[in-house]
Phi, psi and omega in degrees: 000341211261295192309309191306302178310289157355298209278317163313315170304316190260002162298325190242029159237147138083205199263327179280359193260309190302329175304283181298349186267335169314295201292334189295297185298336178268325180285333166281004195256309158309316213269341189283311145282326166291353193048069183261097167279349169299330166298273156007327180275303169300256209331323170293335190280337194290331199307295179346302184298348179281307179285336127344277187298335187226048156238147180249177159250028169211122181111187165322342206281325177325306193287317171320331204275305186282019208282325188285329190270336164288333160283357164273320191291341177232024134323282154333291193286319177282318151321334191263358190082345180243120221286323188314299202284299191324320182281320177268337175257035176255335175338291177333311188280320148313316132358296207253323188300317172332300188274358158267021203230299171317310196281344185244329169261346133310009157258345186251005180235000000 
């Protein structure tokens, strides 16, 4: 389990946290304009080491920890044709990627 964890942890630091959070934000930007929830789908499975890793279960971090249900949730919503939800609710998770990205490279310089 130790390996496991490791390995979720250095997903989301450092140059390899900047890679996947680049590939997450293209894959909700595809399944969001082709209206794909399976591309969507893939971004949730990447979200996790993110949500794993920087999320808490008390405070702001709570919401990091819910970041994979809102890209599920507009999975969902893109399956279903309807674009208002599909669109809004992953915005939060562009968001928090934006500001790790940010955040990962202001540490690296």
């Amino acid at each position: 389990m130790d390996l496991v964890t490791n390995v979720l942890i250095a997903l989301s630091n450092g140059i390899p946290g900047m890679v996947v959070a680049g590939i997450i934000m293209i894959l909700m930007l595809l399944a969001l304009i082709r209206k794909d929830p399976g591309l969507m789908v893939a971004a949730v499975f990447l979200l996790i080491p993110f949500a794993f890793a920087r999320g808490a279960w008390t405070g702001f971090p709570l919401f990091v920890r819910l970041m994979p249900l809102f890209a599920m949730g507009s999975s969902y919503f893109i399956g279903r044709d309807d674009p208002i939800f599909a669109w809004s609710l992953p915005m939060p998770v562009f968001g928090y990627l934006i500001y790790v990205l940010f955040q990962i490279l202001a540490t690296r310089a």
